[in-house]
N, C-alpha and C positions, 0 to 999 in steps of 0.2 A: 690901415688895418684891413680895411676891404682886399686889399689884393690880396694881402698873407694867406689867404685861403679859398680863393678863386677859382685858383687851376683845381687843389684836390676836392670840391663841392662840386665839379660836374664831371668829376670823371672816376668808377670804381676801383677798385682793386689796389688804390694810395691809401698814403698816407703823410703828414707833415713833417719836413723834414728839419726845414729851416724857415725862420718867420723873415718877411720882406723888412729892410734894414732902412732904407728910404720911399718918401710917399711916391706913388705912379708905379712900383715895383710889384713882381711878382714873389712869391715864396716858394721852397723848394718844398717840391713831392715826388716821391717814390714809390714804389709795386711793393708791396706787402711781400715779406721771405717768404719761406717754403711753413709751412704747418699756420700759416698765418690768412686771415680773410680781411677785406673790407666789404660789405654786400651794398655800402651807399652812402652818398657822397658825404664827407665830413669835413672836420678839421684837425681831426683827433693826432694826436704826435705817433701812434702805435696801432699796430690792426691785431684785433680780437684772434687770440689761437681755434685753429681749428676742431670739430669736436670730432671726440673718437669714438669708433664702434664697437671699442674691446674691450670695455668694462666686465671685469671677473662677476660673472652669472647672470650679464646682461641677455644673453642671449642675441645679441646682433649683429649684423654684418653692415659691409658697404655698400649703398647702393646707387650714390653719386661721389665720386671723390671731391676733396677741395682741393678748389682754384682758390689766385687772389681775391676774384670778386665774390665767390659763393661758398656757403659755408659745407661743409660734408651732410649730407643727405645718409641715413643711416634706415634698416627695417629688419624686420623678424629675421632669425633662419629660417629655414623650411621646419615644419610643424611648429612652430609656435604663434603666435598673438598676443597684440597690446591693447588695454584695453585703457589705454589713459582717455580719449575719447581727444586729442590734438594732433596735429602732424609729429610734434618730435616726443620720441618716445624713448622712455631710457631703462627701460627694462621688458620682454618680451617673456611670457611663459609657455609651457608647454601645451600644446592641444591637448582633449579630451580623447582619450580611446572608450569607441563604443565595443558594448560587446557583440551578442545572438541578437542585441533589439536592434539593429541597424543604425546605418546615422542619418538623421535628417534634412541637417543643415550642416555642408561641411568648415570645416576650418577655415580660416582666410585671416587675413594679418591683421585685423581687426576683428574680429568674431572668434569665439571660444564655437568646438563644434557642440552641434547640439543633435541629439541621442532622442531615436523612436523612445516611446512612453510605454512602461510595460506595469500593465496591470498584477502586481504582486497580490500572493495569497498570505494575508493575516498570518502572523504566528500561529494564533490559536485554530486559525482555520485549518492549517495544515495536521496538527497533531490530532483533530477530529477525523481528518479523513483521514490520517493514519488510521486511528482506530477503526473507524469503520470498516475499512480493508482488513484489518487484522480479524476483526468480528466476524469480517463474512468467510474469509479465510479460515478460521477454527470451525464455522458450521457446517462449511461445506465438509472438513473434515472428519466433524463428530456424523454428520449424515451418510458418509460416507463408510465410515466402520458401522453404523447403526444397519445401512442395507447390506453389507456381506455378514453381517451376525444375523439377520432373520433370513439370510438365504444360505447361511451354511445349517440353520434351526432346522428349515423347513427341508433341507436334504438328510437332515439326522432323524426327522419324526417319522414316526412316533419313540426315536429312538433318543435315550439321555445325552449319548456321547459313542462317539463311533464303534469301538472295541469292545468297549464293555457291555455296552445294547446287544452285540451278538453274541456274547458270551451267555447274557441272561435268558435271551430266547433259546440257545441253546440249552441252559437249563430248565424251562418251562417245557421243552418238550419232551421229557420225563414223565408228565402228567397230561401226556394224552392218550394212554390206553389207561389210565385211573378211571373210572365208571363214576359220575358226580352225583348219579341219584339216589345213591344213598345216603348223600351226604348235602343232600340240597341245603334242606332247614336248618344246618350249622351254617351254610353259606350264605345263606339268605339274611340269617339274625346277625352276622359280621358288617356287609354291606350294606342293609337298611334299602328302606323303600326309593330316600330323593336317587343315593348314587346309583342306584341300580336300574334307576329310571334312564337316568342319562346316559348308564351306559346301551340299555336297550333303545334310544333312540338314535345313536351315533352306529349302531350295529344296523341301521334299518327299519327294526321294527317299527310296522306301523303304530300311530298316536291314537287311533282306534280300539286298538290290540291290549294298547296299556293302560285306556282308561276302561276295558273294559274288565280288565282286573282287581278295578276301585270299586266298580258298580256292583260286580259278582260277588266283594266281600267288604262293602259300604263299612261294617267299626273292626274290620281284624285286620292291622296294618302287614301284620306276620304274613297271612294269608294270601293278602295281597304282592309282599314280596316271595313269597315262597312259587304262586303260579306264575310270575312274570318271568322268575329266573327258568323255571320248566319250559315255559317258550323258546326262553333265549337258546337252552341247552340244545333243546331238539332242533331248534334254525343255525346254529352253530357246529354240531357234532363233533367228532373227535376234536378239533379245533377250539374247542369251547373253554378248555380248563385255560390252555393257554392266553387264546384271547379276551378271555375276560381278566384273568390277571394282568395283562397287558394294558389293560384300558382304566384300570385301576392307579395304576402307575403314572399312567399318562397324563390323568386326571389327579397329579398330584396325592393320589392317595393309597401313600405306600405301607402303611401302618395297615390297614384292610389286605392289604395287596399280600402282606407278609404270614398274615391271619389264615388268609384262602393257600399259601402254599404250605402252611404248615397243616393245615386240615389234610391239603391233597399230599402232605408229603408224610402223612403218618397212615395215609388210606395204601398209596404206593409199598411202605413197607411190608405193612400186613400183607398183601397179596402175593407181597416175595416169601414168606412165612411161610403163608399156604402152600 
């Protein structure tokens, strides 16, 4: 029985063919067919089939063919990896695609690639700086229509609104050859002491000027407005009916404002009468 398997125990790529029939005899071995291996020495009647590299969604190729003595040697395509962690591998997967974060560590027939680390911004985080860009976005906005509205204001002042401001000065200059000293103390008792102060300080008049019209007639408020207005008349002249109507207006007080032209505008017709 020793001999029967002598020859194929020290030599690869057999196998047993025939057992030795008498004692001192050797047995017959033969080379393994084609798709067939033996990797080491036996006695075995038949040699192990070959393994293939074409398993449906293996992913492998050939990268040693079989012989009779060695078995087929198999590894990844290109871009893939196995990550069984032994030599024979029987299914290889696809590498990793990195994106904008770079790759690290690249692919290799063992290793999955491994992708630069990128600091992501929170859901919530993101929808906050949305907002906040949208917030600063509408202020710059609203601040933006806010400065051409007080600088088209301040090209209309002392005017309401473009057109129509010249239309009314146009009408207030009707009542500059009207004579107002006859008609002070109706003007005077309309406008009252505070508005007629303000407007004789925005006119210039000195703060001296005006309190010395309080002092001159300390409990007659009348008095007091009736001589402040006689200043303003005489520091204003022809110019005076208009610009104090004007300053009335400006000073939001149109109800007064409409009082002094109907005074001056019933003084105007009488004189056309005349």
């Amino acid at each position: 029985f020793f001999h029967l398997w002598l020859l194929c125990l020290h030599t690869l790529g057999l196998h047993l063919v025939e057992h030795c029939s008498t004692s001192q005899t050797y047995g017959k071995c033969e080379p393994c067919g084609s798709g067939k291996y033996s990797s080491h020495p036996n006695y075995q009647l038949s040699c192990e089939p070959c393994t293939s590299c074409s398993h449906p969604n293996g992913n492998l190729e050939v990268d040693e063919p079989c012989t009779p003595a060695v078995d087929t040697k198999c590894r990844c395509k290109k871009d893939h990896y196995c990550n069984s962690g032994t030599e024979t591998c029987k299914l290889c997967h696809p590498c990793k695609e990195c994106g904008d974060e770079g790759i690290k560590v690249a692919c290799t027939s063992n290793n999955n690639t491994v992708c630069n680390e990128i600091k992501e911004v929170s859901h919530v985080g993101g929808i906050i700086a949305g907002i906040l860009v949208a917030v600063v976005i509408i202020a710059a906005a609203v601040a933006g229509v806010l400065w051409k509205r007080r600088k088209w204001q301040r090209t209309q002042s002392p005017k309401t609104n473009g057109n129509e401001a010249d239309l009314e000065m146009q009408g207030l200059r009707v009542f500059s050859d009207v004579d107002l000293k006859p008609h002070l103390l109706d003007i005077a008792d309309v406008i009252g002491w505070k508005d007629l102060r303000g407007v004789a300080m925005r006119s210039g008049i000195p703060e001296s000027i005006i309190e010395s019209c309080q002092l001159n007639n300390p409990r007659d408020c009348q008095e007091q407005t009736f001589q402040l207005l006689n200043i303003y008349v005489e520091r204003q002249g022809r110019e005076a009916s208009s610009s104090l109507i004007q300053k009335l207006l400006t000073d939001g007080k149109k109800a007064k404002a409409q009082k002094v032209k109907d005074i001056l505008s019933k003084a105007a017709r009488s004189n056309i009468s005349d």
